[in-house]
C-alpha positions as CSV (number, residue, x, y, z in Angstrom):
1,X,-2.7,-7.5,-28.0
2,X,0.7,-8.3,-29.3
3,X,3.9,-5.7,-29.2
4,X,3.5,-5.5,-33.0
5,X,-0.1,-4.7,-32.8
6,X,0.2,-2.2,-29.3
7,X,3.1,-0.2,-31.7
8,X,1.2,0.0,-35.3
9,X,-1.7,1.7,-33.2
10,X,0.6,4.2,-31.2
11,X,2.6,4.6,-34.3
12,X,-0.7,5.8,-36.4
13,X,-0.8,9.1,-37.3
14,X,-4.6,10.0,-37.8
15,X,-6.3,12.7,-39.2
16,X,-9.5,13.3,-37.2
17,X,-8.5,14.4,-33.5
18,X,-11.3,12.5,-31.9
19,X,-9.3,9.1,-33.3
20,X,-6.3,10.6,-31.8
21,X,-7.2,10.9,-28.5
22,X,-9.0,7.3,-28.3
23,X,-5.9,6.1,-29.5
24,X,-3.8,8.0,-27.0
25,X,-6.2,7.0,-23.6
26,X,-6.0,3.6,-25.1
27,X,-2.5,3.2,-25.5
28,X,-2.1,5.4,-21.7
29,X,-4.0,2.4,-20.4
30,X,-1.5,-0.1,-22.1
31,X,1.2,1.3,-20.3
32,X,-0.5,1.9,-17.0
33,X,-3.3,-1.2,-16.6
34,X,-6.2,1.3,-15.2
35,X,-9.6,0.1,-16.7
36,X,-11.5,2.1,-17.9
37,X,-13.4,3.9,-14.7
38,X,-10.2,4.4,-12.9
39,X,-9.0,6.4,-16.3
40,X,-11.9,8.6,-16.5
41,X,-11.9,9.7,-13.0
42,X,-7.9,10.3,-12.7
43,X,-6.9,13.6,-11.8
44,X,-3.9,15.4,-10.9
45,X,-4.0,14.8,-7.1
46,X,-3.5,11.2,-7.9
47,X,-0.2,11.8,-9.5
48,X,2.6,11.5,-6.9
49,X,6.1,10.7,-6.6
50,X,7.3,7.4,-5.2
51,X,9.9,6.6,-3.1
52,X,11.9,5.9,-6.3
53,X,11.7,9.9,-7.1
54,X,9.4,8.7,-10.5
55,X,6.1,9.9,-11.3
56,X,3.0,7.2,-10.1
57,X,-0.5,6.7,-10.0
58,X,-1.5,6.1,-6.4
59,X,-5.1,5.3,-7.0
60,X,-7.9,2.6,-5.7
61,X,-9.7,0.7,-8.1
62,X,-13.4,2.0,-8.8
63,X,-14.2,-1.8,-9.3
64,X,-12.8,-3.5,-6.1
65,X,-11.8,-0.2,-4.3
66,X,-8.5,-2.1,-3.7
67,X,-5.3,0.1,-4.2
68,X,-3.2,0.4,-7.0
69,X,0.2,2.2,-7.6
70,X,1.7,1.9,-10.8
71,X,4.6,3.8,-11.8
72,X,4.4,5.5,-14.7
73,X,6.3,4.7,-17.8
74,X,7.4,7.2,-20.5
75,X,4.7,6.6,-23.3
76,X,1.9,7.1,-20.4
77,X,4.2,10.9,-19.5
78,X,3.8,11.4,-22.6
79,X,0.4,11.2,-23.2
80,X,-0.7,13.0,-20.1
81,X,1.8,16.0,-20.7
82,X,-0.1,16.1,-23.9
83,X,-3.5,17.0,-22.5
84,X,-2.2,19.1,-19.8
85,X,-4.4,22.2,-21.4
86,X,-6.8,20.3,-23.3
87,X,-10.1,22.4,-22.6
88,X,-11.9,19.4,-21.7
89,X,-9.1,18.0,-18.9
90,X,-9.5,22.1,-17.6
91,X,-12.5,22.1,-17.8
92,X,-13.5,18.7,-16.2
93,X,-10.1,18.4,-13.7
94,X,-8.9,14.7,-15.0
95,X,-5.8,14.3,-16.7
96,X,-7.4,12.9,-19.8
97,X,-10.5,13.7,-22.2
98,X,-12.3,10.4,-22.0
99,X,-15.7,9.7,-23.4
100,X,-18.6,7.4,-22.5
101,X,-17.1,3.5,-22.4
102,X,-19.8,2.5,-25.0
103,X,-18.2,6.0,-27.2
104,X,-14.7,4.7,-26.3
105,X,-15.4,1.1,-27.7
106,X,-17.0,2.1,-30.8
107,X,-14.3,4.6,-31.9
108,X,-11.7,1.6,-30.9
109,X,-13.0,-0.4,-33.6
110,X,-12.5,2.4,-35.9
111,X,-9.1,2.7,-34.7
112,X,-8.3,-0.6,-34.9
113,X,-9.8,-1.0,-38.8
114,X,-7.8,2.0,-39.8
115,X,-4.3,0.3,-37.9
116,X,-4.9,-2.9,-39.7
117,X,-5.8,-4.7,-36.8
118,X,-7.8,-7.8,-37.4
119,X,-9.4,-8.5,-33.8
120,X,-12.2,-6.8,-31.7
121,X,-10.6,-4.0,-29.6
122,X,-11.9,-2.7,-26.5
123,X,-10.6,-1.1,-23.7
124,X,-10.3,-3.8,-21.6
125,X,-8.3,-5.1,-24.2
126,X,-6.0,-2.1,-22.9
127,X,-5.7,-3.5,-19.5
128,X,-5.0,-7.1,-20.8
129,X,-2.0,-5.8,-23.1
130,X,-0.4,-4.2,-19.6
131,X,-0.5,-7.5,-18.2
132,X,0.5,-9.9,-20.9
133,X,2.2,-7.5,-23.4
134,X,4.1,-5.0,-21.0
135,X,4.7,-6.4,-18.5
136,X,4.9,-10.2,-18.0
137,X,6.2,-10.8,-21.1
138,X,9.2,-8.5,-20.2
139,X,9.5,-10.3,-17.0
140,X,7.9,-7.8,-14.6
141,X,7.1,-10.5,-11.3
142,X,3.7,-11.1,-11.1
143,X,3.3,-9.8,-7.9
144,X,4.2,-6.8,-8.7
145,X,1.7,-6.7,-11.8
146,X,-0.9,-8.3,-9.6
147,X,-0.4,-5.4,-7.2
148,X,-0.2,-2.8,-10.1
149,X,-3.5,-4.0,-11.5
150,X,-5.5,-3.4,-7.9
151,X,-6.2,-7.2,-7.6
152,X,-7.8,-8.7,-4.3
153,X,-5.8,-12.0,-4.8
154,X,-2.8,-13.2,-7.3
155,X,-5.5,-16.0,-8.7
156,X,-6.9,-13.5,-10.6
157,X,-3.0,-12.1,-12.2
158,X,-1.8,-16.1,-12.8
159,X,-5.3,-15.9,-15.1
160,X,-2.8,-13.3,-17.5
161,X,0.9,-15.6,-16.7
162,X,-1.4,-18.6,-18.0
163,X,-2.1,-16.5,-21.4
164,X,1.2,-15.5,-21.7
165,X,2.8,-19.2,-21.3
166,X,0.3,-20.2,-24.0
167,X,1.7,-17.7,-26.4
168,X,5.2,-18.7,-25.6
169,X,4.4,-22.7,-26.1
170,X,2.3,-21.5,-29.5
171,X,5.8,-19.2,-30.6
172,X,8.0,-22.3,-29.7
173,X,6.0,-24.7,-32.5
174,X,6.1,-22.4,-34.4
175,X,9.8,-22.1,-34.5
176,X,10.4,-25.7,-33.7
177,X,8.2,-25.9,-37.2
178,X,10.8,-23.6,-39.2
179,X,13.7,-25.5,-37.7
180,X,12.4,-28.5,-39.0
181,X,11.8,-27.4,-41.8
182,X,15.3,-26.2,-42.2
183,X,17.2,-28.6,-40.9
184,X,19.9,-30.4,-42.5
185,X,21.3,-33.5,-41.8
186,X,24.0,-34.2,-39.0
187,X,27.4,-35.0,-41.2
188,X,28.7,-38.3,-39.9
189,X,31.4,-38.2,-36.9
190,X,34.4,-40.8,-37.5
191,X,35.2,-43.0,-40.1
């Protein structure tokens, strides 16, 4: 998912709560890379702080059961400070109100449709926009995204870094299109 498309959806106000909250565990993941299991299951306890003095998820992956340590970003504060008393996070003792995946996905397409967002969106869609989107297109290493993400090996990250340098060679014909398309002609130098 692009930066255009991860801001229309954070930027949507909507009306019925239960789009909301999709929208907020979606966007959390954006800006944190969890999948969807390790979301669900976070609680409190696997909030620290990190030798940096910032707020982090010290976690292992449900998937691989490889650890993952991702420090947390404002937007993903945010969201978490704003289910602190959400009955279901009291009740339940995670940090977020998150449904069934199968529940998750179908209210995503509703969220997309609404956010005028013309592409299947799921929530691993969500993990795939921390990789690409936030961070190595802002030029996070990818060693520290692969180790953020909880892979086993850096094959598996370079899969993202190869995404990302196809979007970059697709943006540069594009431009290299308008510049043509603009150009003028060199004026002569001498005579």
């Amino acid at each position: 998912m692009s930066a255009e498309e991860l801001e229309a959806i954070e930027n949507k106000e909507f009306k019925i709560a239960r789009l909301a909250e999709i929208r907020d565990i979606f966007v959390f993941s954006c800006y944190t890379g969890l999948a969807y299991a390790d979301v669900w299951k976070l609680t409190p306890e696997q909030i620290t702080i990190g030798i940096d003095g910032e707020k982090w998820i010290h976690t292992y992956r449900t998937k691989t059961k490889v650890r993952s340590n991702v420090p947390l970003l404002p937007n993903a504060i945010e969201i978490l400070e704003k289910y602190k008393k959400h009955p279901e996070c009291v009740y339940s003792g995670r940090l977020l109100p998150v449904r069934s995946n199968q529940k998750m996905n179908a209210y995503l397409k509703e969220v997309a449709d609404l956010c005028g967002i013309n592409k299947e969106l799921t929530f691993h869609i969500a993990r795939h926009t921390f990789a690409t989107t936030v961070t190595l297109t802002n030029n996070v290493p990818i060693e520290s995204v692969s180790s953020m993400l909880g892979h086993k090996s850096i094959k598996t990250t370079q899969i993202y870094a190869k995404v990302v340098e196809k979007k970059v060679g697709a943006d540069m014909q594009t431009l290299k299109a308008k510049m043509a398309a603009q150009k003028k002609p060199l004026k002569k130098v001498g005579k």
